[in-house]
Every structure is written in structure tokens, then in C-alpha cells.
C-alpha beads as a LAMMPS data file, in Angstrom:
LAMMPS data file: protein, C-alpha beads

342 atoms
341 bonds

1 atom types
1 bond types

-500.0 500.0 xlo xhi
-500.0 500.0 ylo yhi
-500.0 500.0 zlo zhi

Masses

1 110.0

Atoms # bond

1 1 1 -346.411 157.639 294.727
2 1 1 -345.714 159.546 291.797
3 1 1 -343.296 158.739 288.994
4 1 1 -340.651 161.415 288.474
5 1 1 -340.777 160.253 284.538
6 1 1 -343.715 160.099 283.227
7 1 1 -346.135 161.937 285.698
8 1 1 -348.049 158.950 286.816
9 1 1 -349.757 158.205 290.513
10 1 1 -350.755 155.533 291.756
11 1 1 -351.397 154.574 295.922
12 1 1 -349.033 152.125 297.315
13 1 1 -350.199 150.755 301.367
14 1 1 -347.944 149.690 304.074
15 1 1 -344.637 147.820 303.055
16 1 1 -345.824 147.991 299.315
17 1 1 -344.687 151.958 299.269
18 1 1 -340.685 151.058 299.588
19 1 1 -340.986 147.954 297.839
20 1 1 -341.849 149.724 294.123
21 1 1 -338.484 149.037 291.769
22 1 1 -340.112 150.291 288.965
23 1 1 -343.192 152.257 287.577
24 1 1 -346.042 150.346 286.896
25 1 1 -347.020 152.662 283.555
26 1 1 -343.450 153.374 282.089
27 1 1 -341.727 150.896 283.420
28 1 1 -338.368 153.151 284.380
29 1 1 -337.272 153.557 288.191
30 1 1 -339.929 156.240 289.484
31 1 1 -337.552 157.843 291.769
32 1 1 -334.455 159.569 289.133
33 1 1 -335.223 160.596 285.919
34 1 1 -333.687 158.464 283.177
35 1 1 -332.371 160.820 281.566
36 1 1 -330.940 163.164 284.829
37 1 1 -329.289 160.043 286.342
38 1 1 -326.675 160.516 287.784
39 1 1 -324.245 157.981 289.019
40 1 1 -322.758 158.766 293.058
41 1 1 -319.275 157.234 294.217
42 1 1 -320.086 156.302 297.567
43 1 1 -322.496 155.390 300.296
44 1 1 -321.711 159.225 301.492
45 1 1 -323.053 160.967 298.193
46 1 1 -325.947 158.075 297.550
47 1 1 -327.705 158.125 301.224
48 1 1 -327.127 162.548 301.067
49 1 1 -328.464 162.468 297.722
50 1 1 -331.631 160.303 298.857
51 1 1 -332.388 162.347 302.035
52 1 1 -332.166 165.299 300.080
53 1 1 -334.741 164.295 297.429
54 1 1 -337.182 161.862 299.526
55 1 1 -336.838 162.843 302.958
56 1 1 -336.010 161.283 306.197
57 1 1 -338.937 158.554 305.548
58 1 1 -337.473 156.928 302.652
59 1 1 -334.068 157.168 303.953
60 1 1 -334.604 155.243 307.684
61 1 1 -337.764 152.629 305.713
62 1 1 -335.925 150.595 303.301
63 1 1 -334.298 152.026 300.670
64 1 1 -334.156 148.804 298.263
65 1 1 -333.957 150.157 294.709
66 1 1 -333.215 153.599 295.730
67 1 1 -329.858 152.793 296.381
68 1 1 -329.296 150.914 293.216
69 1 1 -330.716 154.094 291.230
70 1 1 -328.486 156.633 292.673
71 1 1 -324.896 154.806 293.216
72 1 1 -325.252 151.416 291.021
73 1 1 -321.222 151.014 291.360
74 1 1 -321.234 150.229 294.422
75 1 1 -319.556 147.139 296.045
76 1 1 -321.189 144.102 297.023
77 1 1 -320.132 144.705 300.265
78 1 1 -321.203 147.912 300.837
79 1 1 -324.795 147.171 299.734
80 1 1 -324.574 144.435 302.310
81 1 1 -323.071 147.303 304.887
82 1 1 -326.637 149.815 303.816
83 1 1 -328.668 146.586 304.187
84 1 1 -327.001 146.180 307.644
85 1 1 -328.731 149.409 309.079
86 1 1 -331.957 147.961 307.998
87 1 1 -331.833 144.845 309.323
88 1 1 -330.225 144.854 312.810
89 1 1 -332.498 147.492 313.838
90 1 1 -330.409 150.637 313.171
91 1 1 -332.330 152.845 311.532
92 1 1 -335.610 152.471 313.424
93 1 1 -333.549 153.669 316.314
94 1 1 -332.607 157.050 314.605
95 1 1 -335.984 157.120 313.083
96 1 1 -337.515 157.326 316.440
97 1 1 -335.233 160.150 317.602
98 1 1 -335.507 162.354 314.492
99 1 1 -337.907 165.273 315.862
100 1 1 -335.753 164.615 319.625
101 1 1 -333.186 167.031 321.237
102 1 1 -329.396 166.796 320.598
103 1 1 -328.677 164.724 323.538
104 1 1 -331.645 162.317 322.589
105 1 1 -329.801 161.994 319.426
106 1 1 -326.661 161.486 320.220
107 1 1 -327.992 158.484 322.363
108 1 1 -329.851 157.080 319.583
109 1 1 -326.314 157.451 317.278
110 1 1 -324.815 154.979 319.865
111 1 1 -327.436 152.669 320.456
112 1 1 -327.440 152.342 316.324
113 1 1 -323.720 151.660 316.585
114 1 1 -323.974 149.406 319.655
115 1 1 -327.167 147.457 317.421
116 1 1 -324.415 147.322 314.351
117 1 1 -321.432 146.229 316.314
118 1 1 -323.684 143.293 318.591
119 1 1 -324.125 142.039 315.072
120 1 1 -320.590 141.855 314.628
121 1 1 -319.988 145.015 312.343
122 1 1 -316.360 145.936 313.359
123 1 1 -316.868 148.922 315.578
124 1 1 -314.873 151.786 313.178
125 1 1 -317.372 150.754 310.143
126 1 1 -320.697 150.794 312.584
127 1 1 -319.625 153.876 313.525
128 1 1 -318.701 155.152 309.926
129 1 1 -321.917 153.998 307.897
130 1 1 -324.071 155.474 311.020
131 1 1 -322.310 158.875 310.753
132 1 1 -322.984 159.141 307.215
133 1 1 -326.908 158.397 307.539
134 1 1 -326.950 161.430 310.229
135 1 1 -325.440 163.437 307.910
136 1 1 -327.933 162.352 305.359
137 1 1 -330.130 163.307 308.102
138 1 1 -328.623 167.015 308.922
139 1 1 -327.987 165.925 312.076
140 1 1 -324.466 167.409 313.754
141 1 1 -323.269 164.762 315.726
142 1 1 -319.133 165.392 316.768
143 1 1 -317.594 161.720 315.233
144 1 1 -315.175 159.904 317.893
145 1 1 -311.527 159.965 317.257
146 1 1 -310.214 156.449 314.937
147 1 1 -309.384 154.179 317.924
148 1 1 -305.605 153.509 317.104
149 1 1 -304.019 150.016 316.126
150 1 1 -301.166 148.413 318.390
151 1 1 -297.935 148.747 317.052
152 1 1 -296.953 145.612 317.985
153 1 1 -300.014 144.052 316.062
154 1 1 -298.711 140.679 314.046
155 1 1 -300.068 139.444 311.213
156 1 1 -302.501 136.586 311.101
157 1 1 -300.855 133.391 310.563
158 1 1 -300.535 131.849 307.124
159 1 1 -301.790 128.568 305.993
160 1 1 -299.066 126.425 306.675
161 1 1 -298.162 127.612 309.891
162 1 1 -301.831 127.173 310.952
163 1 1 -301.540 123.136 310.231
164 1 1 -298.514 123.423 312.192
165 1 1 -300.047 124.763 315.809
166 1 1 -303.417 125.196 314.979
167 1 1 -305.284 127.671 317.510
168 1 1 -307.527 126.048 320.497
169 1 1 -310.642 127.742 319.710
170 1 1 -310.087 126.867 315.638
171 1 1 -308.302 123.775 314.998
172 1 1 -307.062 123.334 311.078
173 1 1 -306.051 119.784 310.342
174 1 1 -304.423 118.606 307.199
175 1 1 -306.600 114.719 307.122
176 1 1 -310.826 115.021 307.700
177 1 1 -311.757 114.390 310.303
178 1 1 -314.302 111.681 310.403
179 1 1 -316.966 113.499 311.862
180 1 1 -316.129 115.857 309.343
181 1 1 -316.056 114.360 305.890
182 1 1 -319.704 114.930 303.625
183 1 1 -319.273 111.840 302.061
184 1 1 -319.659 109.653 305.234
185 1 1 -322.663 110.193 307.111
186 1 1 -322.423 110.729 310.427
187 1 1 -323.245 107.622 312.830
188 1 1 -324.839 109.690 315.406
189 1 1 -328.790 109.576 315.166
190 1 1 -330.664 112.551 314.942
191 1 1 -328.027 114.682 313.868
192 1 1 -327.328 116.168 311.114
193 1 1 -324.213 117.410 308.849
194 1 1 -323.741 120.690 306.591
195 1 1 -320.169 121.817 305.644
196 1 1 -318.499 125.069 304.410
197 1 1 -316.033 124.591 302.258
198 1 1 -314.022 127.868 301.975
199 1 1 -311.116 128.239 298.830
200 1 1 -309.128 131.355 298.423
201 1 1 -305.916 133.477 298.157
202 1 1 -305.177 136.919 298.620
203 1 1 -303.540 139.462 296.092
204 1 1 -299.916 137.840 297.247
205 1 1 -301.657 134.208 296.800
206 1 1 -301.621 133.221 300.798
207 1 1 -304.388 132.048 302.822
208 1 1 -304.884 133.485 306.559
209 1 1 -307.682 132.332 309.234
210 1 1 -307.669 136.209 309.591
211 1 1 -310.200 135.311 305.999
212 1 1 -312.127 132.113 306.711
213 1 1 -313.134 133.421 310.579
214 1 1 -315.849 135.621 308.925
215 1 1 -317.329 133.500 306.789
216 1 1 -317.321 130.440 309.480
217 1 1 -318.676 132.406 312.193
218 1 1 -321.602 134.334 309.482
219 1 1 -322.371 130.766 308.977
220 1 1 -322.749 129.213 311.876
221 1 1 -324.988 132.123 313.547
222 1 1 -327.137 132.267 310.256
223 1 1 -327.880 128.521 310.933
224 1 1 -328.784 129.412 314.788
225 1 1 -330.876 131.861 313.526
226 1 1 -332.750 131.061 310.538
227 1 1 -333.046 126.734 311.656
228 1 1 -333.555 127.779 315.107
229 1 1 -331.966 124.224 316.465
230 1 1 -328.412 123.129 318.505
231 1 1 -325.324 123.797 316.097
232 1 1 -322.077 122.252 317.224
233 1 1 -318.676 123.485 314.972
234 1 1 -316.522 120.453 314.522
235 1 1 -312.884 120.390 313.924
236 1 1 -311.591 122.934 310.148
237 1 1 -310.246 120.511 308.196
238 1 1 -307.775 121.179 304.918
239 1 1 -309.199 119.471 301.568
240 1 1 -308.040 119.556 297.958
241 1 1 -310.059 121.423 295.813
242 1 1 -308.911 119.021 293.119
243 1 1 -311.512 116.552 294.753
244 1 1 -315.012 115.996 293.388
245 1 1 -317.714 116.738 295.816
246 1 1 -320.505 114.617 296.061
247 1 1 -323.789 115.608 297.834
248 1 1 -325.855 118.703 297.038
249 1 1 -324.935 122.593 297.445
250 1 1 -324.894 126.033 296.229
251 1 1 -321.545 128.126 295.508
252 1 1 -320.645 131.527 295.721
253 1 1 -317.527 133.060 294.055
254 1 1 -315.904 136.187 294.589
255 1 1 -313.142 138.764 293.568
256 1 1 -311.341 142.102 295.036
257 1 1 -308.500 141.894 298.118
258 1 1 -309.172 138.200 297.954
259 1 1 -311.080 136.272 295.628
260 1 1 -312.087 132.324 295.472
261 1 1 -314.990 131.052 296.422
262 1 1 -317.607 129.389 299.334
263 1 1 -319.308 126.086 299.617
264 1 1 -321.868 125.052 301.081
265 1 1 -322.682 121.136 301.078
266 1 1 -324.859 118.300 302.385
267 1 1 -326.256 114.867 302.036
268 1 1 -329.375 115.206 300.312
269 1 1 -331.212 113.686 303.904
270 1 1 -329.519 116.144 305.588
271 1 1 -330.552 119.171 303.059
272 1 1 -334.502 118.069 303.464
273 1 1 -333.680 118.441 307.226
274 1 1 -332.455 121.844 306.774
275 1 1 -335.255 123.342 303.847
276 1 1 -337.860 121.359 306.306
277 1 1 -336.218 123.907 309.243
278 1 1 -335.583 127.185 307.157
279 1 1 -338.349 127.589 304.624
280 1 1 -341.122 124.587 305.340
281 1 1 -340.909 122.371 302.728
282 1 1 -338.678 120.033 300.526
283 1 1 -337.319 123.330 298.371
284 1 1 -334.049 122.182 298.495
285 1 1 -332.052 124.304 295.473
286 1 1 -333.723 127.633 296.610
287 1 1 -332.667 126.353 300.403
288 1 1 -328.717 126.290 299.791
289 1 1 -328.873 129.150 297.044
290 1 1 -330.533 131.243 299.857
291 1 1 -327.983 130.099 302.499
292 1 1 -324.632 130.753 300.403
293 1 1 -326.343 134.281 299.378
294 1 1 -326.785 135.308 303.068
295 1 1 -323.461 133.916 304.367
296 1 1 -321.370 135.446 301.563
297 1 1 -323.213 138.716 302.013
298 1 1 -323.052 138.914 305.511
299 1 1 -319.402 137.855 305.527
300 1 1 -318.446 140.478 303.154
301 1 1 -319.686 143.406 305.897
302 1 1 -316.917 141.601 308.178
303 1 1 -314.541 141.432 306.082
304 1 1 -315.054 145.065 304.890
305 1 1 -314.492 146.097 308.677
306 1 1 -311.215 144.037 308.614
307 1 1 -310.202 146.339 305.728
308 1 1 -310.776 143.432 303.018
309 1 1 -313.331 143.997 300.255
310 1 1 -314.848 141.534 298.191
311 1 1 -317.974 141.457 295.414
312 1 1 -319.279 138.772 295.230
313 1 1 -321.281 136.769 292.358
314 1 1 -324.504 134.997 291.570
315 1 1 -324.785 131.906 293.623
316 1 1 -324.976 128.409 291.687
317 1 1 -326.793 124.926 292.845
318 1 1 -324.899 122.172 291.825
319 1 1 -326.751 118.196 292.580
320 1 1 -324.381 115.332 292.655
321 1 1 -320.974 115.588 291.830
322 1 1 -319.198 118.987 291.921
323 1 1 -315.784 119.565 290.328
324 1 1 -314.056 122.900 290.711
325 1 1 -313.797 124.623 287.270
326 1 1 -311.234 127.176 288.769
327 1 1 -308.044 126.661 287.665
328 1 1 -306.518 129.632 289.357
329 1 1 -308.087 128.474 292.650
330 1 1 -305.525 127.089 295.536
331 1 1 -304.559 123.886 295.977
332 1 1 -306.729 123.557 299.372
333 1 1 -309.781 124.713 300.789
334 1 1 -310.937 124.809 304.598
335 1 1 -313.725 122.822 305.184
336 1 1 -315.634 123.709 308.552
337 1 1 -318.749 120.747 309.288
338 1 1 -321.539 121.244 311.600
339 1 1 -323.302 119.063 313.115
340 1 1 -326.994 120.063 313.528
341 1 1 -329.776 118.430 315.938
342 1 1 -333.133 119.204 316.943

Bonds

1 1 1 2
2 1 2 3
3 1 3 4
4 1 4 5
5 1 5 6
6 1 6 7
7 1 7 8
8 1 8 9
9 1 9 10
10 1 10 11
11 1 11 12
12 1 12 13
13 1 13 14
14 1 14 15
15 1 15 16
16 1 16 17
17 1 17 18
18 1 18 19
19 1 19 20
20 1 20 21
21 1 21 22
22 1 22 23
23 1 23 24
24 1 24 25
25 1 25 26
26 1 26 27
27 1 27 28
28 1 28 29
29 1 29 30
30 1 30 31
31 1 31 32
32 1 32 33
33 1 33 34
34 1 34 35
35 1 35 36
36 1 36 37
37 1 37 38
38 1 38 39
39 1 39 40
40 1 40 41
41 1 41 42
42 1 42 43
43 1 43 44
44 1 44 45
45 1 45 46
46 1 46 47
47 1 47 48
48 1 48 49
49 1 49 50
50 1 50 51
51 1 51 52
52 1 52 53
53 1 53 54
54 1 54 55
55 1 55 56
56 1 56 57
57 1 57 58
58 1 58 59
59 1 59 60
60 1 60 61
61 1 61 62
62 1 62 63
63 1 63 64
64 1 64 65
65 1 65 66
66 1 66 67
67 1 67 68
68 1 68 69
69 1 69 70
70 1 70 71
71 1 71 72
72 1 72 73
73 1 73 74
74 1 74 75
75 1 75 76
76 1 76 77
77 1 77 78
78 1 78 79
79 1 79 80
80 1 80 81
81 1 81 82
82 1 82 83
83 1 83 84
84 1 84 85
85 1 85 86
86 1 86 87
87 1 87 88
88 1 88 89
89 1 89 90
90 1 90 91
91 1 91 92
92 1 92 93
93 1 93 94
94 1 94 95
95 1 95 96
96 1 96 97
97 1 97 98
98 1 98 99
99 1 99 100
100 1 100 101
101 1 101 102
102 1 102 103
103 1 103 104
104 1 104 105
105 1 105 106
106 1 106 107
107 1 107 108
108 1 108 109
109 1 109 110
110 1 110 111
111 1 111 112
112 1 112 113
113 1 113 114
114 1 114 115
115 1 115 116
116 1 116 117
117 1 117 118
118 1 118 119
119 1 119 120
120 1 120 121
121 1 121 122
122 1 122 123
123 1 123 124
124 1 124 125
125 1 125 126
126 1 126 127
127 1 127 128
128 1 128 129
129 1 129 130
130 1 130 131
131 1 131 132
132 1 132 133
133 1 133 134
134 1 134 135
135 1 135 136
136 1 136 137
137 1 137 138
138 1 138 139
139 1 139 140
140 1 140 141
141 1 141 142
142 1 142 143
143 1 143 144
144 1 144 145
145 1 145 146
146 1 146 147
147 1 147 148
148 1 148 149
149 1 149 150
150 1 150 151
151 1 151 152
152 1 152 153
153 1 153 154
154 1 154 155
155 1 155 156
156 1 156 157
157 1 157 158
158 1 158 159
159 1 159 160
160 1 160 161
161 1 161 162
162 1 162 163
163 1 163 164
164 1 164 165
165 1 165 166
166 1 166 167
167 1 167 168
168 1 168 169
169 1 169 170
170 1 170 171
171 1 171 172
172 1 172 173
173 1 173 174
174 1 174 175
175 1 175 176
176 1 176 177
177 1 177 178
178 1 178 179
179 1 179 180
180 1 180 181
181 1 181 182
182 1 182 183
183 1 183 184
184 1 184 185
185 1 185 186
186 1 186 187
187 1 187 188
188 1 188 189
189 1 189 190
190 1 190 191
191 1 191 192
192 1 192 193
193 1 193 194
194 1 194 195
195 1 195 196
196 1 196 197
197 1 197 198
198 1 198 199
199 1 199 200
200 1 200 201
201 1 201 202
202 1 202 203
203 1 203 204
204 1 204 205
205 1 205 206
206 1 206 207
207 1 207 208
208 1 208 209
209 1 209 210
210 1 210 211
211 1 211 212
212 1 212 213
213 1 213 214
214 1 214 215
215 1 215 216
216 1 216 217
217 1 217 218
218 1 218 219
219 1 219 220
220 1 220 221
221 1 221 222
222 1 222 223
223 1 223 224
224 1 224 225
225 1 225 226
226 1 226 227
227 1 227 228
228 1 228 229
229 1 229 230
230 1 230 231
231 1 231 232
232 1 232 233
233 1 233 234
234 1 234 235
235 1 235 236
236 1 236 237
237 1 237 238
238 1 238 239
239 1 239 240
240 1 240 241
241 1 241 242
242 1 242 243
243 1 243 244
244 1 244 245
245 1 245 246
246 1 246 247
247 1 247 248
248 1 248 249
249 1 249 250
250 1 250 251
251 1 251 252
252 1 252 253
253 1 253 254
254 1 254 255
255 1 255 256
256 1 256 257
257 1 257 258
258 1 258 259
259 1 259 260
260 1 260 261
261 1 261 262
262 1 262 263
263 1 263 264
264 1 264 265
265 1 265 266
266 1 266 267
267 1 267 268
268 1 268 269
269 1 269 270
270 1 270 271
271 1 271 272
272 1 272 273
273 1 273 274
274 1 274 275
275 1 275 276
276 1 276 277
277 1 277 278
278 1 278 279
279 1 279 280
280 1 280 281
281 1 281 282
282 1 282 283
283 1 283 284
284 1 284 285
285 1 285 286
286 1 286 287
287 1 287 288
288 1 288 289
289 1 289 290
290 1 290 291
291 1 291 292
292 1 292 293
293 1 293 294
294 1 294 295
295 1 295 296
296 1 296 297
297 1 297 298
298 1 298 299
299 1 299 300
300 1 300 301
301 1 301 302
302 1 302 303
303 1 303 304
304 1 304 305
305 1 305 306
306 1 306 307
307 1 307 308
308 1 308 309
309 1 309 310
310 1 310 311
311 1 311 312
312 1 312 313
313 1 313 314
314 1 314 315
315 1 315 316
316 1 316 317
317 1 317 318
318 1 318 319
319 1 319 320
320 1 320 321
321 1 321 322
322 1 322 323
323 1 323 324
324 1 324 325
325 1 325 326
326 1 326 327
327 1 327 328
328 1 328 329
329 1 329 330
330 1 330 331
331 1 331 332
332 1 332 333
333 1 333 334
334 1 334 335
335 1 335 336
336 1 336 337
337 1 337 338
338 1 338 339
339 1 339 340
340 1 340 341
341 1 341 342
């Protein structure tokens, strides 16, 4: 590689070439000039502006800093939404087809979409964030027409009416359910308990399960993923958040169309369990930090295709007791356990 600043080169192997954030002789980004940088609104103008300047290889590897250099404005969620492309096998799709014929391309732009949308990107943003890399990519691809919403769509139900006749598939209780309360450990041997403990409002200070779906079902597939064992939702509970929380965790806040924050909690037992699973040893801070990073990330993509951003903010480990220091925060939270076994 060579740095755009101050004329250095230096040979970078294998995943090393796209992992480079900085030069290793001046120290600035090597890929914009510090003082020619320019700052891009949107995905759109950053992933063009890329392409343009590094070519198709940089573009559909993994752009990492790149994107940070050209549009560092951008939301939390649509960094997520880039990432996305990356990691559910998007881009190596359209990477493959890039020397292809139109109609090989045009099947590659749907299998990307199809890899976006089994990973539960809402089908109008797959489609959206895929166009705009083939444009990147010069590629003339004719976009489908915006599937149209039901007129007679209703709004999700609010909080209250949700305790009232909650749904089959989600059930939202106003008491814990025993099976479902962190600071009594469950009597069943061999399993094991983690709960999300979700607190927000929206601009007009309601709370919707239209919000906490996301962010229960991003958990609960992270956990099948990345602990590779049986997880078993139990009943969504409603909690104060004037209640101390015992046990150990990591929080994430965040701001925008809604704004409050995620929880994620556990008996210290049950957190060895889960660092023992995910990363192979008893590393149990960087264990729920990493968990409450990829579940509020990966959330924020689905809530972006429900129309609702969010950024988000740094996560914290808290050890103990946990009292909420958010005074604007609502009065309750919904608390979805799982139970986890081997």
C-alpha cells in the first residue's frame, strides 16, 4: 500500500491489506488526504466515492476505516447496515459476478438481497443498500418498484394494551415470572439464565412491541449462533427500572426516533457458562460488553428497516448492583429471560 499523505509504501499480505486504519510512518488515514478530506452525507456518496478512488477490490473486501474516512457522520445504524453486506455474505456474491454478463448480474443483485433479507434485513433496505454498492460498482441494474403498504395497516399496540391481551407468540406480563426473575436462580439443573432487559420511549414517550421485537429476536439468534447450544425464550415480563439489578452485565444506551437503553444480565455462574461458550475462557466483562455491542448493533439494522433510527453508545460493564442513572428513562422496562442448556 501506499500512503496518499506522505508518499510511503509498505507490503501488507492477506487480510492485513484492508485491515490498515492508519499509516504506519505518519500516522494519518493512508487512504484521503488530511487536508482534501472531505466529509460525504450518505452511504450513496461514501461507497461511490470509494469505488471511484480504490476500485471494486476495496469496495466488495472490507471497507473498515474507509468508510469512517470518507462519511464519519454517519449513523450508527447505517455503519451496522455497510457492515451487513460484509458479513452475511453479500458482497462476495457481487464480487464473484463483477467481470459476468448482465443477466449473471442481475442474479447475483438478488441472491445479495435474498443473503440480506434471510438475515432479517427488511426487504426495501436489502434491496436499497445493495443498489447503491452496484452503483458504486457502475453496474445498471433497473431497481424494483417500493412494494406498497396496506392501507388498512394499524399501529402496533402500546404498552398498556399489550399487558392487557398480550400476543400468543410474545406474552408481556406485568409480575416476573419465576422462571424469569435474575435474582432467583433457576431450579432446573444444567440450565442456564441470561436476560434482556429493554427500557425506552419514543419521541411521543410510548412504548410499542413494534420496538423490543428487534432487539429480542437479534438476541436470541446471536446466542444460537455465537454459544452454539439450545435457547428457549421464556415469558416478557414488565419490571421497574427504579429497581436495582443485581448480577453482572453490560449496557448499551441509545438516542434518535427512540432512545433508552438495553440490558443484558446474569448470575455470575451463569456468565462463566456463557464466556466458557462464546470466547473460551472466564473473560467475563469483555463477554457481556461484546454481547450488548452485537445485539444493539444488529438491532439497529432492523429497526432502520422498520423506519426507526437509533445511534447508539459505548457499552458499559457494571458487577453487582446496577441502578439506573436515567432519570428521563420510563417507568418500566421489558425484560425477556432465556434459558440456555447444553
Amino acid at each position: 500500500m501506499k500512503c496518499i499523505n506522505c508518499g510511503s509504501e509498505w507490503q501488507a499480505s492477506g487480510a492485513a491489506s484492508v485491515t490498515i486504519t492508519n499509516c504506519p510512518f505518519c500516522g494519518e488515514s493512508p487512504v484521503v488526504k488530511k487536508q482534501e478530506q472531505k466529509t460525504l452525507e450518505n452511504t450513496k456518496q461514501a461507497l461511490a466515492a470509494i469505488s471511484k478512488q480504490f476500485g471494486a477490490d476495496i469496495l466488495l473486501g472490507k471497507l473498515n476505516a474507509y468508510i469512517a474516512d470518507f462519511a464519519p457522520s454517519l449513523s450508527t445504524a447505517d455503519k451496522c447496515l455497510v457492515n451487513s453486506v460484509y458479513e452475511f455474505g453479500a458482497s462476495k456474491v457481487l464480487k464473484e459476478s463483477i467481470n459476468s454478463s448482465q443477466e449473471d448480474k442481475e442474479r447475483a443483485v438478488k441472491i445479495a438481497v435474498r443473503n440480506m433479507t434471510e438475515a432479517y434485513v427488511a426487504p426495501d433496505i436489502a434491496q436499497n443498500i445493495i443498489c447503491e454498492f452496484t452503483d458504486a460498482l457502475g453496474w445498471k441494474i433497473d431497481k424494483p418498484a417500493p412494494v406498497k403498504k396496506e392501507a388498512a395497516e394499524k399501529p402496533a399496540p402500546s404498552t398498556s394494551s399489550v399487558s392487557r391481551k398480550p400476543s400468543p407468540a410474545v406474552a408481556v406480563n406485568q409480575k416476573p415470572s419465576t422462571t424469569g426473575v435474575v435474582n432467583k436462580k433457576p431450579s432446573s439443573s444444567g440450565t442456564h439464565l441470561i436476560e434482556l432487559n429493554i427500557a425506552f420511549k419514543d419521541r411521543q414517550g410510548k412504548q410499542t412491541v413494534q420496538h423490543i421485537m428487534p432487539f429480542s429476536d437479534t438476541f436470541k439468534k446471536i446466542l444460537e449462533e455465537v454459544l452454539n447450544c439450545n435457547v428457549k425464550r421464556c415469558e416478557i415480563y414488565l419490571k421497574s427500572t427504579t429497581e436495582s439489578i443485581t448480577g453482572v452485565g453490560a449496557c448499551v444506551g441509545f438516542t434518535g426516533d427512540i432512545s433508552g437503553r438495553l440490558l443484558i444480565n446474569m448470575f455470575k455462574d451463569d456468565a462463566v457458562f456463557v464466556s466458557n461458550l462464546m470466547i473460551g475462557g472466564e473473560l467475563i466483562k469483555e463477554t457481556a460488553k461484546e454481547l450488548a455491542n452485537m445485539t444493539a448493533g444488529q438491532a439497529a439494522v432492523k429497526l432502520k428497516g422498520l423506519g426507526i433510527n437509533i445511534n447508539l453508545a459505548d457499552s458499559v460493564f457494571f458487577n453487582n448492583n446496577y441502578i439506573e442513572k436515567c432519570s428521563n428513562l420510563p417507568f418500566e422496562a421489558f425484560v425477556a429471560p432465556f434459558n440456555l442448556s447444553a
